[in-house]
N, C-alpha and C positions, 0 to 999 in steps of 0.2 A: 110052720110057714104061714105069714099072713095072707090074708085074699085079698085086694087091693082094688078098692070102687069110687066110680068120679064122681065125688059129692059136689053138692050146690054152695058156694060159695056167696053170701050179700053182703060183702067188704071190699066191693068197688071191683072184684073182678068175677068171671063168670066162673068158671070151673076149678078143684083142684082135685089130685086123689090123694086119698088116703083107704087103712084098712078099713074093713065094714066093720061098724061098730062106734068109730071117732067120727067128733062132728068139729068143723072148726071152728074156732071162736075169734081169730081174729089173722085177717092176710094183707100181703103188700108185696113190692116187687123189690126187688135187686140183685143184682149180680154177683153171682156164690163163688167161693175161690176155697179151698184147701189148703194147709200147710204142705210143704213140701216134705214127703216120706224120707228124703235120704238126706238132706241138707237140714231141716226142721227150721230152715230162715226165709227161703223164698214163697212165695203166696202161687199157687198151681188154679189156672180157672178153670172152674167145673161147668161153667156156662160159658154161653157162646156171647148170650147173652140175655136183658135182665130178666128174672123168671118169677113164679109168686112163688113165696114164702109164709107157710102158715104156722100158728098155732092150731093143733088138737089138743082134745081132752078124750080122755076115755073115760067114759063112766062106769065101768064094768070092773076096769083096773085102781080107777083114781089115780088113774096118769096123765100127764104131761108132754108132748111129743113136738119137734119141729118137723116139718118134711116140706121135702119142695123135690118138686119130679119136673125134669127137661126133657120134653116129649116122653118114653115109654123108659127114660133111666132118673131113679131114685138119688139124688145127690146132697140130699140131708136126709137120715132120717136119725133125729138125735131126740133121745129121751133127758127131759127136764129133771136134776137131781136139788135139793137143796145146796150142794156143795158146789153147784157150779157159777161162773160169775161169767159176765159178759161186760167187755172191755170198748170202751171207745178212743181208737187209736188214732183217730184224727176226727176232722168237721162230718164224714160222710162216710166212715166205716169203723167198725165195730168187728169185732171176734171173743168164740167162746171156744174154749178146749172141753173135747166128750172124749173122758179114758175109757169107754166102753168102744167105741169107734179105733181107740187110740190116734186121734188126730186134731187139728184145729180148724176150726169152720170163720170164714173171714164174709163178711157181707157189703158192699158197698152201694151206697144209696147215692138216688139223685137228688136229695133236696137231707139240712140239717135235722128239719121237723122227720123225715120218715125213719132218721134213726134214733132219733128222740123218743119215737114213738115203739120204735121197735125194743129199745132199751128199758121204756118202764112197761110192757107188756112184759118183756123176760123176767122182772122182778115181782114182776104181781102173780106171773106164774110159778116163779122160785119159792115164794112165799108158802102158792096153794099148795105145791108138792111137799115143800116140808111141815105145813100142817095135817097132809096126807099121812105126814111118814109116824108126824106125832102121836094122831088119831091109832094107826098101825100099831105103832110100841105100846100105846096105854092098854091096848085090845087085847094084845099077845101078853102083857104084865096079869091082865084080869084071867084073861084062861091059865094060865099059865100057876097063878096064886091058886086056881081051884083044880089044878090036877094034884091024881096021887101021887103024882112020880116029877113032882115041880120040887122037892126036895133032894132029892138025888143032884139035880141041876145042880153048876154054880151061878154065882149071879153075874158073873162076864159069859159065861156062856148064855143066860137065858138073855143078856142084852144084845149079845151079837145076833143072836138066833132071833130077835124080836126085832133087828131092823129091817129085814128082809127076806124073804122065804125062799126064794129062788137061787140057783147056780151063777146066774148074771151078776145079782144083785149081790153077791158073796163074794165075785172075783169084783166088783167094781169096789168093794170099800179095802179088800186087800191087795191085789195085784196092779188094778190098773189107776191107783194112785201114785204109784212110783212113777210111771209113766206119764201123768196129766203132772206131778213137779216135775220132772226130766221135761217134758216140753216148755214148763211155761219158765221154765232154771232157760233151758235153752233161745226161748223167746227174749228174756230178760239179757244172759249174755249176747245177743243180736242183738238187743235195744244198747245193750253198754258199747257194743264195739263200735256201732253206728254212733252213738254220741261222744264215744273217744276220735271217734274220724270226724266227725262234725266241729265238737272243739279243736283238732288242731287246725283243719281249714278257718273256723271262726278265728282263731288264734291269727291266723295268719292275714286273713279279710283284717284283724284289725289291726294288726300292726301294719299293714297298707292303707289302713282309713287313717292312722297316726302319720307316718309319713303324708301322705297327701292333705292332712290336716296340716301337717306345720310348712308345707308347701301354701297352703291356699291361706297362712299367717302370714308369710313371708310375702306373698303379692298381693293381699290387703292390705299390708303396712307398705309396700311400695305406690298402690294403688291408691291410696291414702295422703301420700305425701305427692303424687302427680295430681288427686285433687286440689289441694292445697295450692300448686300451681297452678291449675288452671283456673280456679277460684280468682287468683293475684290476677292472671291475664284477662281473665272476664272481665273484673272490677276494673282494668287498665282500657282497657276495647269498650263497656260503656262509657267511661269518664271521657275516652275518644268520640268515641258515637255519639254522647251528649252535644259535645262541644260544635261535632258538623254539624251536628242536628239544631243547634241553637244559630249556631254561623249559617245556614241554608234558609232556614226560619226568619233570619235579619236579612238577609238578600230577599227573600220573599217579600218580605215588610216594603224592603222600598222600591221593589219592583212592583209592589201594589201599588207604592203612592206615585209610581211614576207613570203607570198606566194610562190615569186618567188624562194628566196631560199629553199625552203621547197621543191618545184618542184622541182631543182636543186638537191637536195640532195637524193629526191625520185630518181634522174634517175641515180645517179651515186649508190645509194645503187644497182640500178634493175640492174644497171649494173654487179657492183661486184656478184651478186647474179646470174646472169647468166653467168659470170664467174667461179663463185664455183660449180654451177650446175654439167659445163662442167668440171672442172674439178672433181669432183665426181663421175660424169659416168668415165673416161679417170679411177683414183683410184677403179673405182668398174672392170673396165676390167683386173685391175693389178693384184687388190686380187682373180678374178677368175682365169688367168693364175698360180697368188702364190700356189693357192688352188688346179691347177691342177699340180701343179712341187711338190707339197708337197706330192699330192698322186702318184707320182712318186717315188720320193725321198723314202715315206714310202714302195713301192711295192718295189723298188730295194733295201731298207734297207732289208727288210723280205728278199730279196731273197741274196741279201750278207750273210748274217745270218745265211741262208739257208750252203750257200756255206760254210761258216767259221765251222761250225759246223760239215759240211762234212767232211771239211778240218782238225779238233781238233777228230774226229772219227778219220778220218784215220793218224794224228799223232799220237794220244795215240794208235794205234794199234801199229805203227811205233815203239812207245818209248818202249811200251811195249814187240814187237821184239828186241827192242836195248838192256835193261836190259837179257832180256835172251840171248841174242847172248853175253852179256856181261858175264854174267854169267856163260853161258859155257866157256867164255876164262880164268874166273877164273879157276873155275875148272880142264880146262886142264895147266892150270900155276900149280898149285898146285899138281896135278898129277905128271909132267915133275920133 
């Protein structure tokens, strides 16, 4: 049973654990998910959410280790084999199958570079482990050539027995290889069934982009031939337009040259007309003097009048002395 201590961490985050003994060499975050045990197609998350992910190394062992722990539970903790491979199944996540686990580990990143990054660290660690493993075999061939009893051995047996010494490492290259192809057999037939369901929907997406393709032929080439027409009636409506436009333009012309005389003729009328003005006032002065010599004229008629009639008074008085004075002179004629 390992002892499990929270080392320091200077790869951008502060803490992570691992057993006493590994130091990590390299961390980042992302959100862990597991294959699904009873389906082996659906993705099960093992986090809530995103958590760090390290690389250790043991130097004691010359191993290889991922671990990532979500508060006080372990949810990777998967030893580096040369034989293992890590998959990038889209822009932002990645997964590797550990038949020692017997399960598939899924990781999903926020940005392309941290799975980038993640993906050539797992091969430079792939590397180190199977130069581990190499270092191992050539060590175990040297011992191995200088015992007494390395002859008895066969040589498939002193190869299997030289790649790893341990019960793990004995059931990982025999038992739980059936298991890591039975998963990734099973990943692969979920990748084909997925892409048989994808191609008949694509199938069908395109045979609806063909139909609405020779739909949107068939009203281009309508659309096409209503240009065509309205081209004709554009070219008909300028030819129109021109013609107002030149016919508006020729009224303008001689309504320009008729302007000035029109001005012309405005100012000699304004003239005359303030001419007639004045003289109208000059005429309205006359008819009120006429107006006042007439009520002269009429005051001294009444008063002639006045007079003449004084004056035929005291004539008929006059004549009327005369006839008498005349009359007496008859009388005394007549008398004598």
């Amino acid at each position: 049973m390992s002892v499990w201590c929270r080392t320091t961490v200077l790869d951008g985050y502060n803490q992570a654990v691992s057993p006493c003994g590994e130091q990590p060499i390299y961390t980042t975050r992302a959100h862990v998910f597991q294959i699904d045990p009873t389906t082996k197609k659906n993705w099960v998350p093992a986090s809530k959410q995103a958590v760090s992910v390290s690389y250790f190394y043991d130097s004691t062992r010359n191993s290889y280790r991922i671990i990532s722990v979500d508060g006080s539970k372990v949810i990777i903790n998967s030893t580096i084999t040369p034989n293992m491979m890590f998959t990038k199944t889209s822009q932002k996540f990645g997964q590797w199958a550990d038949s020692r686990a017997n399960t598939v580990f899924g990781l999903g990143f926020s940005s392309e570079q941290q799975l980038a990054k993640f993906a050539e660290k797992f091969h430079e660690v792939k590397e180190a482990a199977k130069m581990a493993r190499d270092k191992s075999q050539e060590k175990a061939e040297v011992l191995s050539n200088h015992s007494p009893e390395s002859g008895r051995e066969t040589p498939s047996s002193n190869q299997a027995s030289s790649i790893n010494g341990t019960d793990d490492e004995k059931i990982f290259h025999v038992g739980p290889e059936a298991v890591l192809l039975k998963n990734e057999s099973d990943l692969l037939n979920s990748t084909v069934e997925q892409s048989n369901t994808n191609a008949k929907k694509w199938e069908t997406e395109l045979q609806t982009l063909r139909e609405n393709n020779a739909r949107l032929v068939d009203a281009l080439q309508e659309s096409s031939a209503n240009v065509e027409s309205w081209k004709k009636q554009l070219g008909a409506c300028k030819e129109e337009s021109d013609m107002l436009r030149e016919k508006e333009l020729g009224n303008l012309r001689k309504q320009a040259e008729i302007i000035p005389q029109l001005m012309a003729q405005c100012e000699s009328i304004t003239s005359k007309l303030q001419t007639a003005e004045t003289k109208n006032r000059e005429l309205e002065g006359r008819i009120d003097v006429l107006h006042m010599d007439v009520d002269d004229s009429r005051q001294k008629q009444g008063n002639v009048k006045g007079e003449l009639k004084k004056l035929m008074d005291v004539l008929d008085i006059k004549l009327d002395e005369l006839h008498e004075f005349r009359r007496g002179l008859s009388r005394l004629g007549i008398d004598n």
